[in-house]
Steps between C-alpha positions, in 0.01 A plus 500: 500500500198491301658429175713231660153401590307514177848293334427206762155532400565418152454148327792317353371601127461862604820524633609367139307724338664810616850344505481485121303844451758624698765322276323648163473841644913489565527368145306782345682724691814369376412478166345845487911650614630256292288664203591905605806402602631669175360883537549463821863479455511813355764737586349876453869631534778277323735762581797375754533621856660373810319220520757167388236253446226749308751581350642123344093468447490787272841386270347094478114522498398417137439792332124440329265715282424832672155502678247830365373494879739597871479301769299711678242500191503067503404536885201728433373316288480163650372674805040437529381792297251561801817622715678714284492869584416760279858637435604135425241515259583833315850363493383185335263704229796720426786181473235312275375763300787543357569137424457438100221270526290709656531806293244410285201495779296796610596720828210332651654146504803616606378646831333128552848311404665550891218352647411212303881352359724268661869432441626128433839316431529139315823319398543337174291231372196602742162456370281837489168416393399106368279499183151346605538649861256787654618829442608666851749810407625730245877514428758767410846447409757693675799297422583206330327246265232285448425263252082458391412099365187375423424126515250372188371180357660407197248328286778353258700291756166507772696614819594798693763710360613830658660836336702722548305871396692779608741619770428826693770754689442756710211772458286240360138381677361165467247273691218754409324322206337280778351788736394678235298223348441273828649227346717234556865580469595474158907422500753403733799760593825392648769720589815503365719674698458645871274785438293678668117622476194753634215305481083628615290237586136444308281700754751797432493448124127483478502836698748688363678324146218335296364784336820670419615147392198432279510865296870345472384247316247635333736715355734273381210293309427850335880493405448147342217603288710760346713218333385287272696178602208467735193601348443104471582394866240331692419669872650248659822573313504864584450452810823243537637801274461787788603261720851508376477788372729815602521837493804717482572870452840638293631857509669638255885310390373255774643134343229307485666172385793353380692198465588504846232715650129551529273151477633337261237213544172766456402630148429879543167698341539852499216662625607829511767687391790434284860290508753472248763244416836570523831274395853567611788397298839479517718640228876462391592831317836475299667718298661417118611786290323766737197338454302325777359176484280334721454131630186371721668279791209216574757351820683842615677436814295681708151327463156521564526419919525897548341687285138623683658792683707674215202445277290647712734774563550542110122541446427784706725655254364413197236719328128426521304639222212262409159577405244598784251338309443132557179262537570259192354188557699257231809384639658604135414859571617505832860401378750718373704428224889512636629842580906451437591799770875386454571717815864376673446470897518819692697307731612206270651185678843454378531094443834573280670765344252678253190296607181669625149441543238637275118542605212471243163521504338195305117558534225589723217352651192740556186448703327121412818362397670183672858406512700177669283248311840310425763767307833537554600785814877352421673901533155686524300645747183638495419848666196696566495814291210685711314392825419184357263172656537126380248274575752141584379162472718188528609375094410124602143566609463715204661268232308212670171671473543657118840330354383586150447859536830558711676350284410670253566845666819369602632417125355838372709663776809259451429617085432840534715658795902548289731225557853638691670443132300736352491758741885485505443540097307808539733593723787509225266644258474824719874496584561517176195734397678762793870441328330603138332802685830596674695442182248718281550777726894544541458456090307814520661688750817423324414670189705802482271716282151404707212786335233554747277817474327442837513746760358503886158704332476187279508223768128445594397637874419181638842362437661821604285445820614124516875582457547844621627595193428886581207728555273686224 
């Protein structure tokens, strides 16, 4: 009775008033299922059962990229972080600890993480953060894309222009350039795809991320002065380096890139560690008179759409004896010359009758060397020989901010690193260098009147040792 009260009480314009707050309020609300509705139509079980219509759900729902986090883990985290109890936090710190991108921070900041992040879901073609905008929140990737553009005045044709600079996939961080600093926001980043994102708001940042952020980037600028493609940047320029700067980590036989894998848009700095190159070529063997002869397909049937899992496969095999020693600063002493392994496949993918596939090791890049300034990955990957860490920036801001010297690298590496025609060459060369060794042999062996006067006591003891030849 009172309320009905207080409604007559109300003036025409009040009553207006809270018709259309209550109108936006039912609009938000909408638009707030609208954008969960996709995790929220996630089945936990996809297994079938009794149930008809689950079941029809399960065979027809569009089957999209596989979320990191559960259900259960999504409605956590969009619950307040003042309500959540302390075993939804421990299950939080132990889900996100193990995520990738937070491997890297100190036990510390973990046990802040389930009480300061949020989860968050955007379709394609949704605006993240708008360049010139106050920073309010730190972003992680969990799935999906983004794409990064900057807008700039181009003094030539005196307008706005905007660029593309890099596009970003999941386990990558961005909008923190802006807390850290207190700046404006310095690019724009749309999504591409329907992905989805944890996200800590400034307050939480300031409290728990900036410092672990800044030694971050302090580090990386230390990184940076160990090359000297920078030495002559300006602060402003290493700054807008670190910005797009990244990180990664490589175990050992981990591919690193290739011409279908890795980014392919980022020139990579080794920083630590040590990768090498490696081609894989498809050879015709024939025979003529008993003897074999050999025939480099450039177009075999089977191309290059499929070859990242067998080469990695094939790797693992291969033997890994290079030098401990490394440190060389000159890109010319961090390459090897070709090594011509001419080692058939383990597991050699027949394309035709007497074809296989034959690994070799071309060179190797050691600590302060770069690679993907512009060569040719056409049938090569490269693969991190120890625990190795590349320091990525994208090639256009590089070649934009130092053309000359990149280019430069790029035609030493495009001069220096063996063509595929003449590491098929040396490849014949040793072919033929094992079918003189075989050959020289059987002459030997064949001689029916062979003279030795060695005995076990004259074979030295290490040998004996070596090929259990006998004891003393």
């Amino acid at each position: 009775m009172a309320h009905g009260q207080r409604r007559k009480s109300l003036s025409p314009d009040e009553k207006y008033q809270r018709a259309v707050s209550a109108r936006r309020k039912f609009r938000a609300i909408v638009k707030l299922i609208i954008a969960n509705l996709n995790w929220l139509q996630e089945l936990e079980d996809e297994k079938l059962s009794d149930n008809v219509k689950k079941n029809i759900q399960v065979l027809t729902r569009k089957k999209g990229k596989k979320s990191i986090l559960t259900l259960q883990d999504k409605t956590l985290l969009n619950k307040p972080a003042d309500l959540r109890t302390d075993e939804e936090k421990t299950h939080l710190r132990r889900i996100l600890g193990n995520l990738k991108c937070f491997r890297k921070y100190p036990s510390q900041v973990k046990d802040e993480l389930p009480s300061v992040l949020y989860f968050n879901f955007f379709g394609p073609n949704r605006t993240i953060l708008k360049q010139g905008y106050e920073p309010l929140n730190l972003y992680i990737i969990l799935t999906g894309a983004v794409l990064v553009s900057q807008t700039y005045y181009d003094k030539l044709l005196k307008e706005k222009r905007t660029k593309d600079v890099l596009v970003m996939g999941a386990g990558n961080t961005f909008g923190e350039v802006a807390l850290l600093h207190d700046i404006e926001r310095t690019a724009t980043v749309t999504t591409i795809e329907a992905s989805e994102f944890l996200y800590i708001r400034r307050d939480d940042f300031n409290r728990v991320l900036k410092d672990t952020v800044a030694s971050q980037w302090a580090e990386v600028q230390t990184d940076m002065s160990r090359f000297s493609y920078f030495k002559n940047w300006s602060d402003g320029e290493i700054m807008e380096a670190c910005i797009l700067a990244r990180k990664k980590q490589y175990h050992p036989n981990q591919i690193i890139l290739s011409s279908t894998g890795g980014q392919q848009d980022c020139v990579y700095f080794v920083t630590k560690g040590m990768c090498y190159l490696m081609e894989y070529m498809t050879i015709k063997t024939t025979y003529k008179d008993g003897l074999p002869f050999y025939r480099l397909m450039e177009d075999p049937v089977e191309g290059d759409n499929r070859p990242a899992t067998a080469v990695y496969k094939e790797i693992k095999k291969l033997s890994k004896r290079e030098e401990s020693h490394f440190g060389l600063a000159e890109i010319r002493a961090s390459l090897r010359p070709a090594i011509s392994t001419s080692r058939p496949s383990l597991r050699p993918s027949f394309v035709m009758p007497q074809v296989q596939v034959h690994f070799v090791k071309v060179c190797t890049f050691r600590k302060l060397a770069c690679f993907n300034i512009g060569e040719s990955l056409k049938n090569r990957v490269i693969v991190a020989s120890v625990e190795t860490e590349c320091l990525l920036f994208p090639r256009n801001f590089l070649i934009e901010k130092a053309m000359l010297t990149f280019r430069t690298v790029e035609n030493f590496l495009r001069r220096y690193i063996p063509t595929t025609e003449k590491i098929f060459k040396n490849f014949l060369q040793e072919k033929k260098w094992i079918q003189y060794k075989q050959g020289l042999v059987n002459q030997i062996l064949s001689q029916k009147k062979a003279v030795t006067h060695n005995n076990i006591h004259n074979v030295p003891y290490t040998i004996r040792l070596q090929e259990d030849l006998g004891e003393i």
